[in-house]
PyMOL Python script that loads the backbone (N, CA, C, O; Angstrom):
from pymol import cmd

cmd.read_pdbstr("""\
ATOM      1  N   UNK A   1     145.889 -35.663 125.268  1.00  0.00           N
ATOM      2  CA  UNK A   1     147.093 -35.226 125.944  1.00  0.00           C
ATOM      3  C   UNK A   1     146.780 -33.910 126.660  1.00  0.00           C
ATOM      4  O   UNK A   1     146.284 -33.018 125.972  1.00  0.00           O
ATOM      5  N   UNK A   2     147.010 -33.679 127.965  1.00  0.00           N
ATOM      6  CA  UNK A   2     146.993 -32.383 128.254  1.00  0.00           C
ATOM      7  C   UNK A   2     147.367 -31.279 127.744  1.00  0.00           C
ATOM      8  O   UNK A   2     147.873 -31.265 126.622  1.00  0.00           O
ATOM      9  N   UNK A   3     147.221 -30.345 128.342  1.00  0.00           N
ATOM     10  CA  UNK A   3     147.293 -28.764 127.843  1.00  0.00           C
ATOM     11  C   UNK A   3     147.599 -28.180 129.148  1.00  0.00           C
ATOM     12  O   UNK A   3     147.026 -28.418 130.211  1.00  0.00           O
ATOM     13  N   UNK A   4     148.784 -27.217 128.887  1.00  0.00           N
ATOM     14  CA  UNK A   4     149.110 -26.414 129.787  1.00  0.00           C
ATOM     15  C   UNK A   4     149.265 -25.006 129.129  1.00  0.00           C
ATOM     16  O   UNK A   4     149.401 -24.725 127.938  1.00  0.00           O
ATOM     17  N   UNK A   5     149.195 -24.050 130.429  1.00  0.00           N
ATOM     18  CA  UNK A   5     149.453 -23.049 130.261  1.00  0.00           C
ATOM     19  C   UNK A   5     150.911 -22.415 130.880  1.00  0.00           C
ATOM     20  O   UNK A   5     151.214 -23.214 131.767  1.00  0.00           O
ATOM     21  N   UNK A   6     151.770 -21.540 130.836  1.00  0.00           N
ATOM     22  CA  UNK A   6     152.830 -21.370 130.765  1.00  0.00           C
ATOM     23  C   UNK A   6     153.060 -20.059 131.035  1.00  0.00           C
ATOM     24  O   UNK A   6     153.105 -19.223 130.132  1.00  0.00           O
ATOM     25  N   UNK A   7     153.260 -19.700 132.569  1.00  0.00           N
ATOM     26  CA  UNK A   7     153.449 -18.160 132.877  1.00  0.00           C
ATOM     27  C   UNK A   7     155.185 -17.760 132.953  1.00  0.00           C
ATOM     28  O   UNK A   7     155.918 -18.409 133.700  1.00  0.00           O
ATOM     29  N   UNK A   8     155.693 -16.696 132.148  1.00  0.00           N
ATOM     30  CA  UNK A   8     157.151 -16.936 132.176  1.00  0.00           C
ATOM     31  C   UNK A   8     156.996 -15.383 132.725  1.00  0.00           C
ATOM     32  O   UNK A   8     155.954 -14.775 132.479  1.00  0.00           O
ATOM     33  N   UNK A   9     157.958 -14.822 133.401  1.00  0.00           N
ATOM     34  CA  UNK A   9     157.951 -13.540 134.079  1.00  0.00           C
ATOM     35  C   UNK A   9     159.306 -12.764 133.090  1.00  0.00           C
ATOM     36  O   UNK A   9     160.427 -13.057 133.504  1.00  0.00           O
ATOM     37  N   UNK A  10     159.268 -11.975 132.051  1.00  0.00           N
ATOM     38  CA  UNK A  10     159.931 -11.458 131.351  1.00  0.00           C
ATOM     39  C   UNK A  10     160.305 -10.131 131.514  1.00  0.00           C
ATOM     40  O   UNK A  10     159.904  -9.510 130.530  1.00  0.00           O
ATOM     41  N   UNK A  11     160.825  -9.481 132.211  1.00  0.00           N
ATOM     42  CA  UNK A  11     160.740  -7.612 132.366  1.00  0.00           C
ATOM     43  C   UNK A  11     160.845  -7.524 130.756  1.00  0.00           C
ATOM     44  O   UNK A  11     161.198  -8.330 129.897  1.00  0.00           O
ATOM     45  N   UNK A  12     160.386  -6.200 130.726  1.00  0.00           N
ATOM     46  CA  UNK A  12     159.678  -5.673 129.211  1.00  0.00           C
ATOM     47  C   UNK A  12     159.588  -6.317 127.844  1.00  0.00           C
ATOM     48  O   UNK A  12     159.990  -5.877 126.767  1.00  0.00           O
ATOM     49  N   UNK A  13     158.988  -7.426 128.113  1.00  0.00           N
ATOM     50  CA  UNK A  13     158.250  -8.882 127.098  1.00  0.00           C
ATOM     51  C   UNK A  13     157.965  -7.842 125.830  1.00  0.00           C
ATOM     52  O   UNK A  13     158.474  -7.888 124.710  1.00  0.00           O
ATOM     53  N   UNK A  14     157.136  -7.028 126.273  1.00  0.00           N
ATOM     54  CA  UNK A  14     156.230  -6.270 125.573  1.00  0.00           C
ATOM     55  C   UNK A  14     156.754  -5.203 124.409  1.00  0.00           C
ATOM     56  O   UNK A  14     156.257  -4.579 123.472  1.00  0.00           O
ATOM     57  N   UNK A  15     158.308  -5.403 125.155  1.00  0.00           N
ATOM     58  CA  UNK A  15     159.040  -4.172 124.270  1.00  0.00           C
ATOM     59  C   UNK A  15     160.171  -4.742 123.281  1.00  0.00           C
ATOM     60  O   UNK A  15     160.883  -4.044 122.558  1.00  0.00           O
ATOM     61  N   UNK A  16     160.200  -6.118 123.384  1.00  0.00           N
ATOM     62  CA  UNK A  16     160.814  -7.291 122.499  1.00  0.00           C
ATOM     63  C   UNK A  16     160.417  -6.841 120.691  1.00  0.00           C
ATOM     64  O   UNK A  16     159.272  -6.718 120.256  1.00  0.00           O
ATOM     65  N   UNK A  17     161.345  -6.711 120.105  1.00  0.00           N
ATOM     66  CA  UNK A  17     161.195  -6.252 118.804  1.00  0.00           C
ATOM     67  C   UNK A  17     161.082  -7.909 118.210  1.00  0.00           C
ATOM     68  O   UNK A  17     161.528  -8.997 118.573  1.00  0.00           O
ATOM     69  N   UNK A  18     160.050  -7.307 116.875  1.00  0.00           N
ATOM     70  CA  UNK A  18     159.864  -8.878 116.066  1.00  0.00           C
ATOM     71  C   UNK A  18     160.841  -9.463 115.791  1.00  0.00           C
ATOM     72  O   UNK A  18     160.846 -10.662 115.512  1.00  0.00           O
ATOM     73  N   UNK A  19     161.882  -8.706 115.819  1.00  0.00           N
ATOM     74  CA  UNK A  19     163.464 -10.233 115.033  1.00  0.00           C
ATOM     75  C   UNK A  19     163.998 -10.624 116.513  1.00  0.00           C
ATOM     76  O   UNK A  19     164.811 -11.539 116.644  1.00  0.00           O
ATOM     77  N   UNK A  20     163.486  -9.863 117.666  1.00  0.00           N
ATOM     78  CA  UNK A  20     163.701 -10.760 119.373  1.00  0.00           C
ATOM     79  C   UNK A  20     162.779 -11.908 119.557  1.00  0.00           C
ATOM     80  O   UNK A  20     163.044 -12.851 120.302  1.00  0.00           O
ATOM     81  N   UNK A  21     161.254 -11.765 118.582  1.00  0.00           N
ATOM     82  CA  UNK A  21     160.446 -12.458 118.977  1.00  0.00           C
ATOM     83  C   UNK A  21     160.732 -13.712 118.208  1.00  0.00           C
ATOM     84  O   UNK A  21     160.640 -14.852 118.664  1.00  0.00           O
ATOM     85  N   UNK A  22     161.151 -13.325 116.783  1.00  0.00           N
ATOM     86  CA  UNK A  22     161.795 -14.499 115.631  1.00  0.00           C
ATOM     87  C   UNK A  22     162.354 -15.250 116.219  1.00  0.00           C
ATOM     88  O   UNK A  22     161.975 -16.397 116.453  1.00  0.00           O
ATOM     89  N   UNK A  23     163.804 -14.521 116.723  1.00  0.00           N
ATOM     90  CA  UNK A  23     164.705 -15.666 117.658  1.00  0.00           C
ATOM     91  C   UNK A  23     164.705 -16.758 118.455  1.00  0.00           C
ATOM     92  O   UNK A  23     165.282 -17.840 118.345  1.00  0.00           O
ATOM     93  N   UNK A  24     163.683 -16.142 119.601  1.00  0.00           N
ATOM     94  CA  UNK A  24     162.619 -16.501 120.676  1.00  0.00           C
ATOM     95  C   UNK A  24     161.945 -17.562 120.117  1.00  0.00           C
ATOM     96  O   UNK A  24     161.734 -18.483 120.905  1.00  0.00           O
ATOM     97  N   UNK A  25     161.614 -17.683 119.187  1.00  0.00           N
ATOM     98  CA  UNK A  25     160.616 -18.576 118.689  1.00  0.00           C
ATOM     99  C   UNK A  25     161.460 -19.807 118.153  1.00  0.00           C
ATOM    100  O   UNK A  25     161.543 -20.793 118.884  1.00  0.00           O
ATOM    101  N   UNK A  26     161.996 -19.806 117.105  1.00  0.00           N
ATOM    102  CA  UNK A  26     163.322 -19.746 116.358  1.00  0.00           C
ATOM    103  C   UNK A  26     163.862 -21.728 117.040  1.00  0.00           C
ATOM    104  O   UNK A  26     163.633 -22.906 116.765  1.00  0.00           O
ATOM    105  N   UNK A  27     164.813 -20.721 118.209  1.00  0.00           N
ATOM    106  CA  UNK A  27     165.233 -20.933 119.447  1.00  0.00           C
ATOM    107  C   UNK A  27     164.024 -22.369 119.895  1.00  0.00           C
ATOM    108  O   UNK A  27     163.914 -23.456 119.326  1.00  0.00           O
ATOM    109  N   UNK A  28     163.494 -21.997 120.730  1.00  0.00           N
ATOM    110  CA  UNK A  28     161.967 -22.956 121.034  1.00  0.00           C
ATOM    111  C   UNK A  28     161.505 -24.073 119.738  1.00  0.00           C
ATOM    112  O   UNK A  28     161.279 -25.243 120.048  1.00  0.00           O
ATOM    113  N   UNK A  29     161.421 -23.761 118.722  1.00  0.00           N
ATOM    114  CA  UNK A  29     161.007 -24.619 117.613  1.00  0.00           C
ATOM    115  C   UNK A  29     161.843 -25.764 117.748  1.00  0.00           C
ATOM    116  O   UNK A  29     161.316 -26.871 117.856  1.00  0.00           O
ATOM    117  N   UNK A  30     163.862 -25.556 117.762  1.00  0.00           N
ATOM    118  CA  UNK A  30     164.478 -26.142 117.873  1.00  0.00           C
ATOM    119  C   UNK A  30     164.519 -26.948 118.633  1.00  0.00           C
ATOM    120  O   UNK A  30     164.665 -28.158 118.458  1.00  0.00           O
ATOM    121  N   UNK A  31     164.370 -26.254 119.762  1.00  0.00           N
ATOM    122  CA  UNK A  31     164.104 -27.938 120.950  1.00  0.00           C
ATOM    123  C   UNK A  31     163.351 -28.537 120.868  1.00  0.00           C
ATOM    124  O   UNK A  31     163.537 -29.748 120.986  1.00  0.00           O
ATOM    125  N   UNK A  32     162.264 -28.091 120.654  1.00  0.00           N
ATOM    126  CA  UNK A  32     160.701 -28.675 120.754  1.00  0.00           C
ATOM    127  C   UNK A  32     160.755 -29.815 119.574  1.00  0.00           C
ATOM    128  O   UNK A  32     160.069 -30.827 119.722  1.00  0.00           O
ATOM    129  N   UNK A  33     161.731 -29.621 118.170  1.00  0.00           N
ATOM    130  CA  UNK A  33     162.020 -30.507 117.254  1.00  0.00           C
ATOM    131  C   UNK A  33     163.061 -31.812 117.605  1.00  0.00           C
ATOM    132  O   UNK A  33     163.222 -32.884 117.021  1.00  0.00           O
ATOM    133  N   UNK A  34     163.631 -31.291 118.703  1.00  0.00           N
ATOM    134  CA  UNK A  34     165.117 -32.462 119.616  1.00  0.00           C
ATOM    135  C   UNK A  34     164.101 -33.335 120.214  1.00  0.00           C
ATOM    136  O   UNK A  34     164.221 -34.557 120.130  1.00  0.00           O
ATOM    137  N   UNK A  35     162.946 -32.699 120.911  1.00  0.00           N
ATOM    138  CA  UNK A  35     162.296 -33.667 121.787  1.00  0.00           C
ATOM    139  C   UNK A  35     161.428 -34.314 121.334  1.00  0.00           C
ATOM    140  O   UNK A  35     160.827 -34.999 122.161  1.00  0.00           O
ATOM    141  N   UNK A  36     161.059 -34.390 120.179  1.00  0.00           N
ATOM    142  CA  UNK A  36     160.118 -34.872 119.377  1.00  0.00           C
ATOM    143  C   UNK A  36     158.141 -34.665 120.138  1.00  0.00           C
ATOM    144  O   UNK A  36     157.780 -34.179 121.209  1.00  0.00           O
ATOM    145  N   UNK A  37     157.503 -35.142 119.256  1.00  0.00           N
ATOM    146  CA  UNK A  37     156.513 -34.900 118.874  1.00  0.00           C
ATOM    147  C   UNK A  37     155.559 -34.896 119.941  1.00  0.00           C
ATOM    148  O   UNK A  37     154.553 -34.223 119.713  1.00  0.00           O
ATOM    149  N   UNK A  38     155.619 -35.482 121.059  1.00  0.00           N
ATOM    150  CA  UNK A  38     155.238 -35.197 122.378  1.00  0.00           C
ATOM    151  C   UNK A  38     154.875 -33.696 123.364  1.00  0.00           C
ATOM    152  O   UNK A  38     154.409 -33.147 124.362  1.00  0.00           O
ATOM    153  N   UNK A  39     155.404 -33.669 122.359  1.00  0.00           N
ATOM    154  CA  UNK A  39     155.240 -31.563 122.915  1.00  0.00           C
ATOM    155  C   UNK A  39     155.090 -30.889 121.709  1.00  0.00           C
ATOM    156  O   UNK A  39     155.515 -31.235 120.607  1.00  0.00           O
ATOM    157  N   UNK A  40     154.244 -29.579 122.101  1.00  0.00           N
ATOM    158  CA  UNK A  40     153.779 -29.188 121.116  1.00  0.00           C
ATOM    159  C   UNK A  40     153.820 -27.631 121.782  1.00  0.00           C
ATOM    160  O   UNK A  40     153.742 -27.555 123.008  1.00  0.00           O
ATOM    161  N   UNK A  41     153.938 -26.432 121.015  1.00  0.00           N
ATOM    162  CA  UNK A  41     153.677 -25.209 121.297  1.00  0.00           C
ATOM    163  C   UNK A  41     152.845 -25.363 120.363  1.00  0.00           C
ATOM    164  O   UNK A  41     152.879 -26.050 119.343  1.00  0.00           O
ATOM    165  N   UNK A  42     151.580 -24.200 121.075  1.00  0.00           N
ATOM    166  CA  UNK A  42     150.003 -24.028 120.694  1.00  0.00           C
ATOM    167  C   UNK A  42     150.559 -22.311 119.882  1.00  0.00           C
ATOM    168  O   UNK A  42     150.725 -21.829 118.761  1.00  0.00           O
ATOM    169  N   UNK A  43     150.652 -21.973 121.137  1.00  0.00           N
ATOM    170  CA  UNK A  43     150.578 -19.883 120.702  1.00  0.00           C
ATOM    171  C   UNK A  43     151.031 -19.256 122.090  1.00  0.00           C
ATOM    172  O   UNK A  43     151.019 -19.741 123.221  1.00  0.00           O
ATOM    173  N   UNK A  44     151.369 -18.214 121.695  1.00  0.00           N
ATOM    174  CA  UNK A  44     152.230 -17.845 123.574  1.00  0.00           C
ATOM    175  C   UNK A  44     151.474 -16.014 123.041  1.00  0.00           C
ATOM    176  O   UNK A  44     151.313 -15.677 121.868  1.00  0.00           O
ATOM    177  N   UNK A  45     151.151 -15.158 124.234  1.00  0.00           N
ATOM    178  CA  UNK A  45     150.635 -14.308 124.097  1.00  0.00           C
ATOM    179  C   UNK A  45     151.794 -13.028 124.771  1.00  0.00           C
ATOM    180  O   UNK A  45     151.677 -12.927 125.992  1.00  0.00           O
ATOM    181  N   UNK A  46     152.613 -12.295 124.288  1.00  0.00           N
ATOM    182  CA  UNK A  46     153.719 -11.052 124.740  1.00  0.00           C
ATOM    183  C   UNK A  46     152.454 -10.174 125.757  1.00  0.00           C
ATOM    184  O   UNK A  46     151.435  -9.685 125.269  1.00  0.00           O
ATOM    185  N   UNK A  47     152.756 -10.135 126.997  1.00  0.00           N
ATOM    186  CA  UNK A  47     151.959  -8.927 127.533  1.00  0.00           C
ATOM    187  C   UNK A  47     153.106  -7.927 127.954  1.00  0.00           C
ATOM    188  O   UNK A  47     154.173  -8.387 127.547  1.00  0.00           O
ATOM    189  N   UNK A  48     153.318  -6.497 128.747  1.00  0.00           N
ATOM    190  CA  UNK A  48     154.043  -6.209 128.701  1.00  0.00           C
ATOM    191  C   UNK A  48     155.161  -6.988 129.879  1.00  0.00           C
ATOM    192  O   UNK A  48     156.020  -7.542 129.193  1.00  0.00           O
ATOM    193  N   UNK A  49     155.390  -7.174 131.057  1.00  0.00           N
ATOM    194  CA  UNK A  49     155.881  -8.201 131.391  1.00  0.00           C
ATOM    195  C   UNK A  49     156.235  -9.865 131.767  1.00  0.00           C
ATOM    196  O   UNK A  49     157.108 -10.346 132.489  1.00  0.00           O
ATOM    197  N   UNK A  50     155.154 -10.504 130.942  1.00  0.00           N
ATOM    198  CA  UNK A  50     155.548 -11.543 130.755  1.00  0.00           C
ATOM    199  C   UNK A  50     154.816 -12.435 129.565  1.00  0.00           C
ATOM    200  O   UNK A  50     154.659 -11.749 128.555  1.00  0.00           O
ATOM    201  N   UNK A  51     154.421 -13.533 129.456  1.00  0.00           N
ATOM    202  CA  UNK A  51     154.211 -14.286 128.401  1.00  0.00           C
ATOM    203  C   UNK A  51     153.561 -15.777 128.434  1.00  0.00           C
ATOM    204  O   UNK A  51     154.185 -16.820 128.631  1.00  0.00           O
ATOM    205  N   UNK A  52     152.698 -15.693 128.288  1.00  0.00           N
ATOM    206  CA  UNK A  52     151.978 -16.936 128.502  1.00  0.00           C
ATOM    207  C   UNK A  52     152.084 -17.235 127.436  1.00  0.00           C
ATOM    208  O   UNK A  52     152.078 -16.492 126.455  1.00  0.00           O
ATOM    209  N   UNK A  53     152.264 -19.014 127.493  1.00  0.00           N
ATOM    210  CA  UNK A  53     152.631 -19.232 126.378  1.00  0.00           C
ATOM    211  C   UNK A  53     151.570 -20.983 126.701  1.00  0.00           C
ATOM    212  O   UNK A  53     151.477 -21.490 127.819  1.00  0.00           O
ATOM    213  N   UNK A  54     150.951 -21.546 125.479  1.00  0.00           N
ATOM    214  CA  UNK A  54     149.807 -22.392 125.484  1.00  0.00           C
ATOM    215  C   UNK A  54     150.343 -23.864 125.216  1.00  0.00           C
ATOM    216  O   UNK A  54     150.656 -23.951 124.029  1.00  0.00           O
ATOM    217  N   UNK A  55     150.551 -25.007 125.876  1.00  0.00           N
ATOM    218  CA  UNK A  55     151.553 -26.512 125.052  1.00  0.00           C
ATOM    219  C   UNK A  55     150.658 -27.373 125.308  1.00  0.00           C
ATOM    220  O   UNK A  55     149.816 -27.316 126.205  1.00  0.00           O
ATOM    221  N   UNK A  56     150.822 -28.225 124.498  1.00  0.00           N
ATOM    222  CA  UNK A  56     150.469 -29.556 125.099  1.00  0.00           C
ATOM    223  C   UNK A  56     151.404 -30.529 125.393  1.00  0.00           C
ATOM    224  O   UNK A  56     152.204 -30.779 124.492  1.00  0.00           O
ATOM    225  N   UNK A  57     151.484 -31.029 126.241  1.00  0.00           N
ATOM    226  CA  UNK A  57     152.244 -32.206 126.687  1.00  0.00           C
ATOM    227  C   UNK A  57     152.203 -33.675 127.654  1.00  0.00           C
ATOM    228  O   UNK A  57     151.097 -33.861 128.162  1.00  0.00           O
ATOM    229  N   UNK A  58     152.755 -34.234 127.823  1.00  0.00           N
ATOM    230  CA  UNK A  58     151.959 -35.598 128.019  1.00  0.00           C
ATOM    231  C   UNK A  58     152.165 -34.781 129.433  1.00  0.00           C
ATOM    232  O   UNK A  58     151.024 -34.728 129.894  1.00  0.00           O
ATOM    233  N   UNK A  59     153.219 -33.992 130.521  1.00  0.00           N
ATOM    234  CA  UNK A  59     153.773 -33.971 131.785  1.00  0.00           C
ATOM    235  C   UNK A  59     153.720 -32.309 132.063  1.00  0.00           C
ATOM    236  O   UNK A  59     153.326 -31.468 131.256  1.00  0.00           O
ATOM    237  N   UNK A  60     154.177 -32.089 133.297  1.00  0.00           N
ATOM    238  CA  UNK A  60     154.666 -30.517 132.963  1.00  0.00           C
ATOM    239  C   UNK A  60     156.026 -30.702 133.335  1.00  0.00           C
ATOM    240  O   UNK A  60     156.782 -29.733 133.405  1.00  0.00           O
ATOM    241  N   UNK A  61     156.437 -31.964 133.602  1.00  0.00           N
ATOM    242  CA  UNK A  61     158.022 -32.123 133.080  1.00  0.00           C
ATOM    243  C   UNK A  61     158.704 -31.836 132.054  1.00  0.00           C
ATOM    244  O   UNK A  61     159.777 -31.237 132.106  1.00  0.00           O
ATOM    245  N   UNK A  62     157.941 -32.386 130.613  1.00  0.00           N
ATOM    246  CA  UNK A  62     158.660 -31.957 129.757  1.00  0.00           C
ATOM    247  C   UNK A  62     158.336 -31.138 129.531  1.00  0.00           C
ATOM    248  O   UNK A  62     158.329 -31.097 128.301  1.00  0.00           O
ATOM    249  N   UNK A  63     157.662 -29.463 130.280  1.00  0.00           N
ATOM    250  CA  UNK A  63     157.678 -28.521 129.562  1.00  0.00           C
ATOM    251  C   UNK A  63     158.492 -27.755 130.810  1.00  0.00           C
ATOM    252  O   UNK A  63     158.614 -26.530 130.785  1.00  0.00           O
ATOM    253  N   UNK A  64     159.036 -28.554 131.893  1.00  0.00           N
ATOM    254  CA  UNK A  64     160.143 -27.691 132.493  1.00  0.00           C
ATOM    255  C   UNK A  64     161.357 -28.391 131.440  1.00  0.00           C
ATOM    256  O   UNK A  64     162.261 -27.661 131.033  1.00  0.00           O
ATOM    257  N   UNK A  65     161.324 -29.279 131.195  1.00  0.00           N
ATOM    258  CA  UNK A  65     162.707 -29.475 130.402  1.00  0.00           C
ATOM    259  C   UNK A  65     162.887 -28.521 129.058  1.00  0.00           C
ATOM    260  O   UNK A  65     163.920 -27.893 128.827  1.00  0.00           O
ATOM    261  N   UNK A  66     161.820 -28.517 128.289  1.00  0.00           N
ATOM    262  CA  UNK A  66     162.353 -27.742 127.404  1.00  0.00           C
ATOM    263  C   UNK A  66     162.334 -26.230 127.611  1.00  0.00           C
ATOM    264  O   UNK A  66     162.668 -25.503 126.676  1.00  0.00           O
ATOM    265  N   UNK A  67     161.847 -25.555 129.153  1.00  0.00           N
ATOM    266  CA  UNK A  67     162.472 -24.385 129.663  1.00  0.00           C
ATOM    267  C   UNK A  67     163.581 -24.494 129.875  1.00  0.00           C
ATOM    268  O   UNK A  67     164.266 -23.624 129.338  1.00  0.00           O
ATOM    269  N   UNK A  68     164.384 -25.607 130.764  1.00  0.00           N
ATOM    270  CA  UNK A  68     165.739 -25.763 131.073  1.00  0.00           C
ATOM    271  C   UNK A  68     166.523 -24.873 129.878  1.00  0.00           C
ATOM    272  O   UNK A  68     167.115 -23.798 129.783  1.00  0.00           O
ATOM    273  N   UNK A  69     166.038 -26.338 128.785  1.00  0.00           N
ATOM    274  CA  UNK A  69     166.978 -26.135 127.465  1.00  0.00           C
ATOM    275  C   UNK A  69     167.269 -24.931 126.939  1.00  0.00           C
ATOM    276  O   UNK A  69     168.353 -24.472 126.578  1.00  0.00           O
ATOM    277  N   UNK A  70     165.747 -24.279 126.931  1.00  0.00           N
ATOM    278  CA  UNK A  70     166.280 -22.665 126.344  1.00  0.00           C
ATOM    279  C   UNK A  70     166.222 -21.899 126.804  1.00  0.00           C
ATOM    280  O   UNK A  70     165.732 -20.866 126.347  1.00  0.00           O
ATOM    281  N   UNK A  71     166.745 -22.046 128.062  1.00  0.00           N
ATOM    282  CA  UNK A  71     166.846 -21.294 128.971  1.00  0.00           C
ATOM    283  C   UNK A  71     165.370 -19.769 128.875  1.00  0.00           C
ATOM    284  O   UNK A  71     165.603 -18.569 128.732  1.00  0.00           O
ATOM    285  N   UNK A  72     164.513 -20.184 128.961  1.00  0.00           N
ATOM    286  CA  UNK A  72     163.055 -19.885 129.413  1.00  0.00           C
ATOM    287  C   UNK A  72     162.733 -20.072 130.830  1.00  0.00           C
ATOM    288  O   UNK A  72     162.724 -21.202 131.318  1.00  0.00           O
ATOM    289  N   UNK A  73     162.444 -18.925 131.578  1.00  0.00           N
ATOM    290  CA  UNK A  73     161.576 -19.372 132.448  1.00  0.00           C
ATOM    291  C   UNK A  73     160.334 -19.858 132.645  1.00  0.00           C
ATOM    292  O   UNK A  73     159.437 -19.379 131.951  1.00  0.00           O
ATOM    293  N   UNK A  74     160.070 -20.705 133.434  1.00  0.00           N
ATOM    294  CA  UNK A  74     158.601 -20.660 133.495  1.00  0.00           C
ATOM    295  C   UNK A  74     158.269 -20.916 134.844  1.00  0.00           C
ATOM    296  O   UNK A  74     158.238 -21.954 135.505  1.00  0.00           O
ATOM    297  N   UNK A  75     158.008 -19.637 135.121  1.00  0.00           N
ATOM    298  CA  UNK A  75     157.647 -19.298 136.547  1.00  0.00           C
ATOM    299  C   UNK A  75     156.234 -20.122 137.358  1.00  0.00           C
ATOM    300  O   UNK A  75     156.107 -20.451 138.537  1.00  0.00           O
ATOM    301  N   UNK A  76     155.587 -20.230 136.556  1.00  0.00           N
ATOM    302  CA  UNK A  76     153.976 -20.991 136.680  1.00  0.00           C
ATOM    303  C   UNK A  76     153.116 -22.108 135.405  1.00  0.00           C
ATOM    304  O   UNK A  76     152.512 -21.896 134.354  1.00  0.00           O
ATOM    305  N   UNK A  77     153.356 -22.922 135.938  1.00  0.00           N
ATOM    306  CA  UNK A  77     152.591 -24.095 134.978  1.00  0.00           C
ATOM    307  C   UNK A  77     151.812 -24.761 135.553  1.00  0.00           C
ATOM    308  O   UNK A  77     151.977 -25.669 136.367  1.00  0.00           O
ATOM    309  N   UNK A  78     150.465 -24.082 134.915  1.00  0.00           N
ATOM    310  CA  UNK A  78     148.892 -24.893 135.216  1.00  0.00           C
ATOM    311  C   UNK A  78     148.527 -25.911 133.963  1.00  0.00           C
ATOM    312  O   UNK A  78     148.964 -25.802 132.817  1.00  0.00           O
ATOM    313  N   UNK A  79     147.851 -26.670 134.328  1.00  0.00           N
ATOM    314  CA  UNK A  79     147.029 -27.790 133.226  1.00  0.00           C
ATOM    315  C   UNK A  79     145.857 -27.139 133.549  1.00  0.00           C
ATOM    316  O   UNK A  79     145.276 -26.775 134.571  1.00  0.00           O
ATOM    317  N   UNK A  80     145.664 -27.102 132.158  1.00  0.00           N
ATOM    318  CA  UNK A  80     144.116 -26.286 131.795  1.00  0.00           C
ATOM    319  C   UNK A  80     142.805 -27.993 132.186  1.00  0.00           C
ATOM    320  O   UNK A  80     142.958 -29.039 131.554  1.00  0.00           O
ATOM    321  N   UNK A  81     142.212 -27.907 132.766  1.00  0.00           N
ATOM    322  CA  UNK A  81     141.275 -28.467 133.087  1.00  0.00           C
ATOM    323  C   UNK A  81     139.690 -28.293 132.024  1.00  0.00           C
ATOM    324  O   UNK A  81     139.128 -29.238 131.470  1.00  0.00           O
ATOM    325  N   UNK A  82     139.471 -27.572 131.999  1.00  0.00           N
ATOM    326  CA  UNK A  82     138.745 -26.677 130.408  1.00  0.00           C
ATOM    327  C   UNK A  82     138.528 -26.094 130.163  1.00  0.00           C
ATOM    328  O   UNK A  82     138.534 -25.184 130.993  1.00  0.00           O
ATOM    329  N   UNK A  83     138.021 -25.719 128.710  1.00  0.00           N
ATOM    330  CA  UNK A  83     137.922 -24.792 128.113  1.00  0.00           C
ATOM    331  C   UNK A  83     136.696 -23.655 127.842  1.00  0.00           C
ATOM    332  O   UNK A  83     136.180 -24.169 126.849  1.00  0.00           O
ATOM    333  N   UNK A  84     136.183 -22.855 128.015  1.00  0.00           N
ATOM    334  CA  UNK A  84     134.847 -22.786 127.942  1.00  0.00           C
ATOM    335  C   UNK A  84     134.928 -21.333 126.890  1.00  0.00           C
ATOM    336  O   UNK A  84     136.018 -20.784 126.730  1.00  0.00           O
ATOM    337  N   UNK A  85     133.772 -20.842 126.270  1.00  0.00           N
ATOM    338  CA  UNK A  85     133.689 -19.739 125.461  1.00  0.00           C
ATOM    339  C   UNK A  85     132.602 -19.203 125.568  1.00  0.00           C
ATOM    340  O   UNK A  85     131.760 -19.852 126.190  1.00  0.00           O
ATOM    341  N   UNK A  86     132.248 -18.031 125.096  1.00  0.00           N
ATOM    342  CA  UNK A  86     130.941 -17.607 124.990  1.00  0.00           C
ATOM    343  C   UNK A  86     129.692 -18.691 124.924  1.00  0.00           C
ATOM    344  O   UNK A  86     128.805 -18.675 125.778  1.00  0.00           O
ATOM    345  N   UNK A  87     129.711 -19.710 123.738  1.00  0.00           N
ATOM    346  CA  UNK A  87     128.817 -21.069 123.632  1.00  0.00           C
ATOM    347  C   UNK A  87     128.604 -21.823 124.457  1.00  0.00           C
ATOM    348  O   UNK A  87     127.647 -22.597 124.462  1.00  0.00           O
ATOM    349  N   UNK A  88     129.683 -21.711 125.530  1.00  0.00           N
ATOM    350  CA  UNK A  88     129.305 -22.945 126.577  1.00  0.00           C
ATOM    351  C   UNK A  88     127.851 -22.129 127.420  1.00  0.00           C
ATOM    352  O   UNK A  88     126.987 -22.834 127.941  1.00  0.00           O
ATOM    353  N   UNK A  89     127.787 -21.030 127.438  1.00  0.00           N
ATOM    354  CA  UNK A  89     126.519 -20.138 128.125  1.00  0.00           C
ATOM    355  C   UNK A  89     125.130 -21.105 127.384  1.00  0.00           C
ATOM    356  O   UNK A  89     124.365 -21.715 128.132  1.00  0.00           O
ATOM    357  N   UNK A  90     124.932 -21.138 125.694  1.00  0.00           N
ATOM    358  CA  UNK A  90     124.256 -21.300 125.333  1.00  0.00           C
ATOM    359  C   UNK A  90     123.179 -22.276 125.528  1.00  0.00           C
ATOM    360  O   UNK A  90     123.426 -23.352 126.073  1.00  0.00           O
ATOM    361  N   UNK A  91     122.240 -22.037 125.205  1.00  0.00           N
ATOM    362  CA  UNK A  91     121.113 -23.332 125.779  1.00  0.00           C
ATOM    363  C   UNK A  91     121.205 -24.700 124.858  1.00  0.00           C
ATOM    364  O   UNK A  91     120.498 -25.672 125.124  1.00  0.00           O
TER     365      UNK A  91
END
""", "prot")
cmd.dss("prot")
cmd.show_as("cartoon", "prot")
cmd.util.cbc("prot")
cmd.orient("prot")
């Protein structure tokens, strides 16, 4: 199943206290549990204005729908094509 990445444009993401981030999350779990198992949140990263956040999903439909739902933006959605790390260098 693909993998996307998830650019949401948040003014001060960064300054979101942990029981904003609880919520936030909270919030997201819930839908992501309505839509069943087809979608998946990976890990989303707080920078100070915005938030990438990591899914897999069969579309990047359903990961504008479950922005709709909770009311999330998501300003930019790429499909990660791959992955590479330090090891992929290796001989």
């Amino acid at each position: 199943m693909p993998k996307y990445i998830i650019e949401r444009e948040i003014p001060g993401a960064g300054n979101l206290s942990a029981e904003d981030l609880h919520g936030i999350s909270q919030k997201s779990c819930s839908i992501l549990d309505s839509m069943g198992p087809q979608i998946q949140w990976v890990e989303s990263y707080v920078t100070d204005d915005k938030v990438y956040c990591t899914y897999i999903a069969p579309n990047e439909a359903a990961i504008r729908e479950h922005a709709e739902q909770g009311g999330f933006p998501a300003n930019r959605i790429s499909e990660v094509r791959a992955v590479i790390d330090p090891t992929t260098g290796d001989k």
